[in-house]
C-alpha positions as CSV (number, residue, x, y, z in Angstrom):
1,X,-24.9,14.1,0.9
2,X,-27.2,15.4,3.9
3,X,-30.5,14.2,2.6
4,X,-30.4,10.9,4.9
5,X,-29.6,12.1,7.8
6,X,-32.0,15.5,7.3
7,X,-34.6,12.3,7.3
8,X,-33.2,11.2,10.4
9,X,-33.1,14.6,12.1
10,X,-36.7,15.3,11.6
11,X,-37.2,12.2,13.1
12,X,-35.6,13.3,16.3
13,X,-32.4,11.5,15.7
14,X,-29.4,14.1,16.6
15,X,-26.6,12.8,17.8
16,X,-25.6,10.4,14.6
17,X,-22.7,8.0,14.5
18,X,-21.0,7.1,10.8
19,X,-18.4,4.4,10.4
20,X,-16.6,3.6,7.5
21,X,-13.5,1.6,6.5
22,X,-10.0,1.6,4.7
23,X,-8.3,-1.1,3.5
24,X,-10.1,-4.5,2.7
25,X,-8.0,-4.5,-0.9
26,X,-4.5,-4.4,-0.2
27,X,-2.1,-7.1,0.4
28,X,-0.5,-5.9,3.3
29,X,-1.3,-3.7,7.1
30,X,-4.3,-3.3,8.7
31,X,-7.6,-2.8,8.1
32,X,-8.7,0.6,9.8
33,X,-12.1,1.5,10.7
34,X,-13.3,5.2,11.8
35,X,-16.6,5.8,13.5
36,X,-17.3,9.8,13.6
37,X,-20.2,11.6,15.9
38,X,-22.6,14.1,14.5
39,X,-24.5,16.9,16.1
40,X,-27.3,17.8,13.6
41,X,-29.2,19.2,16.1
42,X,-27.1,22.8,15.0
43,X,-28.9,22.6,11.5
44,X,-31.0,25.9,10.9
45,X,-32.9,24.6,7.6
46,X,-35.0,28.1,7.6
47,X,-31.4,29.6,6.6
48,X,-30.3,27.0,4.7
49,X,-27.4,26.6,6.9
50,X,-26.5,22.7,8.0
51,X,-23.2,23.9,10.4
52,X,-21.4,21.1,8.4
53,X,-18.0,21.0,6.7
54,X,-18.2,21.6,2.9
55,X,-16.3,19.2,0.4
56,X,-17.1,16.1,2.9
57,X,-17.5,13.0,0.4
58,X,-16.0,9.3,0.0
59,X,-12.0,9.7,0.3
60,X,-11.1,8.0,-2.8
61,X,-12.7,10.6,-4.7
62,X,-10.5,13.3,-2.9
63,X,-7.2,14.0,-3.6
64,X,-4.7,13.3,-0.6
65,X,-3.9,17.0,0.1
66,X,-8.0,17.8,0.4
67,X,-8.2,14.4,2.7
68,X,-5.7,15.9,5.0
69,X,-7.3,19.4,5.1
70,X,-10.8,17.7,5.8
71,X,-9.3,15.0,8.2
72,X,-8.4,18.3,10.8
73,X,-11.4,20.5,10.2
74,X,-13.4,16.7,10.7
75,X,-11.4,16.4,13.9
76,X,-12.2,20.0,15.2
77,X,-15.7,20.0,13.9
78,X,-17.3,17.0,14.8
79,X,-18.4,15.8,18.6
80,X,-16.1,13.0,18.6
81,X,-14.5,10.2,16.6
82,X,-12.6,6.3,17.2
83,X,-10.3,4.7,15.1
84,X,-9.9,0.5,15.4
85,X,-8.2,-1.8,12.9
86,X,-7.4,-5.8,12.8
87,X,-3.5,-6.6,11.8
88,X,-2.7,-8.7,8.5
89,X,-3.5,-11.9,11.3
90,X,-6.0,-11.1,11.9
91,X,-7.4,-10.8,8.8
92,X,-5.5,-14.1,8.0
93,X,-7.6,-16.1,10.5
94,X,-11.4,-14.7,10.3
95,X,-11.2,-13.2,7.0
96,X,-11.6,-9.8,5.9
97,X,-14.8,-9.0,5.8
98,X,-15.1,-10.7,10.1
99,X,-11.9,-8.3,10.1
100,X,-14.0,-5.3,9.1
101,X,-16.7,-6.0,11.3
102,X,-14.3,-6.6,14.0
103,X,-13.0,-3.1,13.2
104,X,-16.3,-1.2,12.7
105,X,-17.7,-2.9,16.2
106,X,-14.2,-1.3,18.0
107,X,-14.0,2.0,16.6
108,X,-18.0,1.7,17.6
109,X,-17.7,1.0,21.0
110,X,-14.7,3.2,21.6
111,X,-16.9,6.1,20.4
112,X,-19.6,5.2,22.7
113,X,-17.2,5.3,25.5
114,X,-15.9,8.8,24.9
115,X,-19.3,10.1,24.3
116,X,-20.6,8.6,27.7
117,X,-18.3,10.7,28.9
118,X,-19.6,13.8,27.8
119,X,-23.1,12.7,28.9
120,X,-24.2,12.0,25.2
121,X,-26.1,9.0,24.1
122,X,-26.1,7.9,20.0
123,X,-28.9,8.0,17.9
124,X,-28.1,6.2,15.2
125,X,-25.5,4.4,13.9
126,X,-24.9,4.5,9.9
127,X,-22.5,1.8,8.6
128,X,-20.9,1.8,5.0
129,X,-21.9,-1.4,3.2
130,X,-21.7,-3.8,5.8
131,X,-24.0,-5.3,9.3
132,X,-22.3,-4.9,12.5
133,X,-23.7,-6.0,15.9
134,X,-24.9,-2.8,18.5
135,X,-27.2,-2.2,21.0
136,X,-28.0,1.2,18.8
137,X,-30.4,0.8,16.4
138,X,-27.9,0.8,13.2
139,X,-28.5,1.0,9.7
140,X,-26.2,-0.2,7.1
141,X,-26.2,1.7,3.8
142,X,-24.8,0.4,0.0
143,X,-22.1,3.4,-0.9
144,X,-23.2,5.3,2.5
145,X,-19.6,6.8,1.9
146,X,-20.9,8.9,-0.7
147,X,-24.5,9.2,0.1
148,X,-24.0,10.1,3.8
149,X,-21.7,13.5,5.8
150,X,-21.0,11.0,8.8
151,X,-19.9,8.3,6.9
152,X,-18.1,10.2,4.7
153,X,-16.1,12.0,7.7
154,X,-15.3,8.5,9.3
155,X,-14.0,7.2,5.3
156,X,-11.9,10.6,5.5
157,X,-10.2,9.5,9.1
158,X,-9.8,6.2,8.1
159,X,-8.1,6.7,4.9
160,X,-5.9,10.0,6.1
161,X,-4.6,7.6,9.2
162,X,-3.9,4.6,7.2
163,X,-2.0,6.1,4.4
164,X,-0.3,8.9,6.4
165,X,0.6,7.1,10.0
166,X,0.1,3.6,9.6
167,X,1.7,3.2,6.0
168,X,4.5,5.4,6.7
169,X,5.2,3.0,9.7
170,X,5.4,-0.1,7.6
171,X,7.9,2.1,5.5
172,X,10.4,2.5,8.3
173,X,10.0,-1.2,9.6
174,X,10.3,-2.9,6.2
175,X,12.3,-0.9,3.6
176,X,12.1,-1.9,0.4
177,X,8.3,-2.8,-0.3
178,X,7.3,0.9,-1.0
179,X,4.8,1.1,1.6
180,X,4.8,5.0,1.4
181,X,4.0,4.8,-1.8
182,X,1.4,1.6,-2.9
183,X,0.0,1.8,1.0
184,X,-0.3,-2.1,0.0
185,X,-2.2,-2.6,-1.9
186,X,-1.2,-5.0,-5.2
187,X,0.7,-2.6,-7.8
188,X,3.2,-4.2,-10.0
189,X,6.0,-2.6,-8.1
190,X,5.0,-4.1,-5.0
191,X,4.1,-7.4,-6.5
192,X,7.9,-7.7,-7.6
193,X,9.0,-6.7,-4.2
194,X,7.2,-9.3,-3.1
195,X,8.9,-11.4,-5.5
196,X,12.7,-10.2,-4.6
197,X,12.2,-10.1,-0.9
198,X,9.5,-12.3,0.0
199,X,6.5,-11.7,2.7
200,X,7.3,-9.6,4.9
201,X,5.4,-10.1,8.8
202,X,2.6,-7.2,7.9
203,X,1.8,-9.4,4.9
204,X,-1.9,-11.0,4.5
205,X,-0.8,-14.8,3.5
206,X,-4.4,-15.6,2.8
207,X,-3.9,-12.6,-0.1
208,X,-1.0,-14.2,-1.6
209,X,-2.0,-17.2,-3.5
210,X,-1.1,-15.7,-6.9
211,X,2.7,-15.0,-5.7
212,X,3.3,-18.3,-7.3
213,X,1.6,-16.8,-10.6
214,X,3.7,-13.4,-10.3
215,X,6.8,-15.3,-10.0
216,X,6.5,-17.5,-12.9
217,X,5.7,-14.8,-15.2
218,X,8.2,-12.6,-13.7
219,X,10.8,-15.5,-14.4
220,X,9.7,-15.4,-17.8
221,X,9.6,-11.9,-18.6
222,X,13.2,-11.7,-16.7
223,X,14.3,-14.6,-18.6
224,X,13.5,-12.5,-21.8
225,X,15.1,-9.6,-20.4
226,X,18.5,-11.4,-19.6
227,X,18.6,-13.0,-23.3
228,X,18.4,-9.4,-24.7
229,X,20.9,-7.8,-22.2
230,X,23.5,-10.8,-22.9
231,X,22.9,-10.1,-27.1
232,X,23.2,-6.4,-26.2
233,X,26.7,-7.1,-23.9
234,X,28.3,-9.2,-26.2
235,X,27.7,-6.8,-29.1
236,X,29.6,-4.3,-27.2
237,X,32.6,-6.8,-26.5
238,X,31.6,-7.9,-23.3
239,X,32.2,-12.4,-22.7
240,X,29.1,-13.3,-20.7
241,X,30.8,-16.1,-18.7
242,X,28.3,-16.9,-16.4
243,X,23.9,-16.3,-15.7
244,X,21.6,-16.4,-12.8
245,X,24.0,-16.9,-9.7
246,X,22.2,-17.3,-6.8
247,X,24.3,-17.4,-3.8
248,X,22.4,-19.3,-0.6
249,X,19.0,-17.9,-1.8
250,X,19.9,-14.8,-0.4
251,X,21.3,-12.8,-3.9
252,X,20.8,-13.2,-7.4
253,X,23.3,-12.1,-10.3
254,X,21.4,-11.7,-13.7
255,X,24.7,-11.7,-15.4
256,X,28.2,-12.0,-15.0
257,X,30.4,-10.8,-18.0
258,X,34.0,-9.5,-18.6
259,X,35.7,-6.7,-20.6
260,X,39.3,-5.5,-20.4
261,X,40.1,-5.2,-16.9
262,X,36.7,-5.8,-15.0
263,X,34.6,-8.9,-13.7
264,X,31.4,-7.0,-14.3
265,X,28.0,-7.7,-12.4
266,X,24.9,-6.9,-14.1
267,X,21.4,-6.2,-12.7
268,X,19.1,-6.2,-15.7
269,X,15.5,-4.8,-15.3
270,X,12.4,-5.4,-18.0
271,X,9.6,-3.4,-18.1
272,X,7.2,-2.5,-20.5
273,X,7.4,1.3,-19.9
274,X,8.8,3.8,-17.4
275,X,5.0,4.8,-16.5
276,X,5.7,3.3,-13.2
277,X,9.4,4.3,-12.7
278,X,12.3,3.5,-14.2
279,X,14.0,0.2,-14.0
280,X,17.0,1.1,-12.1
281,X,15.3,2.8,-9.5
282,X,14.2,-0.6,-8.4
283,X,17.7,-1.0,-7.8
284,X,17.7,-0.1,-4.4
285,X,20.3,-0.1,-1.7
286,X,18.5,-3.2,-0.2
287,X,18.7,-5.0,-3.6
288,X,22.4,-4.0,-4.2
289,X,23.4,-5.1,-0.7
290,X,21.9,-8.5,-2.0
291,X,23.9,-8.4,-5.3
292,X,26.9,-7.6,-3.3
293,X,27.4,-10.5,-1.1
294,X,26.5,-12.7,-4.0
295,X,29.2,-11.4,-5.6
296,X,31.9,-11.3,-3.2
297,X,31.1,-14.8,-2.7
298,X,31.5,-15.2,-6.4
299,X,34.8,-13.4,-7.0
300,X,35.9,-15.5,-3.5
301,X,35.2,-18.4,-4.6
302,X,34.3,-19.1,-8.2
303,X,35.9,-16.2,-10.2
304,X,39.2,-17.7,-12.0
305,X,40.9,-14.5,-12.5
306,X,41.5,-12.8,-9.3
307,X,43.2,-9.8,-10.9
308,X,40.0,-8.6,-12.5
309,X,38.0,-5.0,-11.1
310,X,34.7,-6.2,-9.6
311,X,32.1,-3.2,-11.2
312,X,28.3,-3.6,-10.8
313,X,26.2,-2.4,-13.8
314,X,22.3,-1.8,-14.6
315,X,20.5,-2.9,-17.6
316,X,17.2,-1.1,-18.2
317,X,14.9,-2.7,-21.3
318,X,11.6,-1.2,-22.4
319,X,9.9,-3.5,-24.7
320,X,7.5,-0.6,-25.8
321,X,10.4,1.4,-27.5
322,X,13.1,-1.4,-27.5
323,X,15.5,1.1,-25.5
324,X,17.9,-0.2,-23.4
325,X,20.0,1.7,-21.2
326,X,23.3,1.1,-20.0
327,X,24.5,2.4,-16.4
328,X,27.8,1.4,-15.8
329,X,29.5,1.2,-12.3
330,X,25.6,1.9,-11.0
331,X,26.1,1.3,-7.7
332,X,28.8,4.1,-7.2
């Protein structure tokens, strides 16, 4: 992990810049680059002691608790380190890999400014994978993340400020995509947001030419879904008397049945497996609100029995195990 830059050193190269980046793969947020200063002129060799933080390697081989513990000792035990990223429209008009660059060249030159002034000049610059434009002589390196400390620092910073500030932010202003959790990139669950709710502003467009893909086969697998939820209702007395309402394309009702007293409203959620979480958890409040208006719309204006109890229910179907679970009045 230190036999590069040792090379360097010798050379008479201390002060030595790594940058790094997060987030060329996901569908949504920023790209973030982090360029992180070196002093290797505190290496004592003779004592086999390099004065450099142990566990340092590429982030997505480090769990997120040992990112974050690196990400402060980085912060305290480097000379100095920039952080830069281009937004989803960025990325959207010069692509992502002119994004990156773009990034790299930013956290870069923000570096430099800090260091100048602390009266240190850059000896080096090592880049992960791609060519950026400096006046320092700069070397790019194929999986420099895991071959060099610096770079490996910057991949730390990078990824511990995406996922932890940045992703948690695109949480908070856009409920409902799981931001927290995915950090954007294209996992099923996300995919289906995508699906339910649509782009949101933080979305890279030029990343979305499958949606049309996902939605067809989600309409298919859903379609498959509804068929065995509406067999499943009606062998438990229910009279499925109405499918797939969509009220102003704002809320969608999978089913709409009646027993006894009650106009029921059924969500109904197909997945292979719970691997991923369970169906009705994707039954959020932002998804019920949805269902809601649909069906007070519904009731309003289409129901013919006005004396029926409005109850909202959840189908969950695994095709794995053929279960299917039945939460009645879900959204209480």
């Amino acid at each position: 992990m230190f036999d590069i830059e040792l090379a360097y050193y010798k050379e008479g190269k201390r002060y030595i810049i790594g940058i790094d980046e997060v987030g060329r793969g996901p569908l949504a947020g920023d790209v973030v680059a982090a360029a992180v200063c070196v002093d290797f002129g505190q290496i004592n060799e003779s004592a086999h002691d390099l004065g450099l933080i142990a566990g340092v390697k590429d982030s997505k081989k480090l769990t997120e608790k040992k990112r974050r513990d690196l990400a402060t000792k980085i912060k305290e035990g480097t000379v100095d380190f920039a952080l830069a990223g281009a937004s989803a429209q960025v990325i959207d008009k010069i692509n992502i890999l002119q994004a990156t660059k773009l990034s790299m060249e930013k956290a870069l030159k923000d570096l430099e400014s800090k260091l100048r002034d602390r009266g240190i000049e850059p000896d080096l610059v090592l880049v992960d994978s791609v060519k950026i434009a400096s006046h320092l002589e700069t070397v790019s390196l194929t999986k420099g993340d895991d071959k060099c400390y610096s770079i490996g620092c910057a991949s730390i910073l990078a990824k511990v400020y995406r996922d932890d500030v940045l992703c948690q932010q695109y949480e908070e202003a856009y409920p409902g995509y799981g931001f927290a959790k995915h950090k954007g990139y294209g996992t099923k669950a996300h995919r289906q947001a995508l699906i339910d709710l649509g782009p949101s502003p933080i979305h890279r467009r030029s990343f979305l030419k499958n949606m049309k893909k996902w939605e067809d086969e989600a309409k298919r697998l859903g379609d498959q879904g509804e068929e065995k939820a509406q067999a499943y209702l009606e062998a438990q007395g229910y009279k499925i008397i109405d499918r797939n309402f969509i009220f102003h394309n704002e809320g969608e009702i999978d089913l709409i049945a009646r027993k006894d007293f009650y106009l029921v409203f059924v969500e109904v959620k197909q997945r292979k497996n719970a691997n991923y979480g369970y169906g009705a958890e994707a039954v959020d409040s932002i998804k019920q609100g949805k269902i809601k208006k649909a069906a007070e719309y519904y009731y309003q204006f289409k129901a013919k029995d006005k004396d029926l109890q409005p109850r909202f229910d959840v189908i969950e179907i695994y095709t794995e195990t053929d279960e299917i679970n039945h939460f009645v009045d879900a959204f209480q």
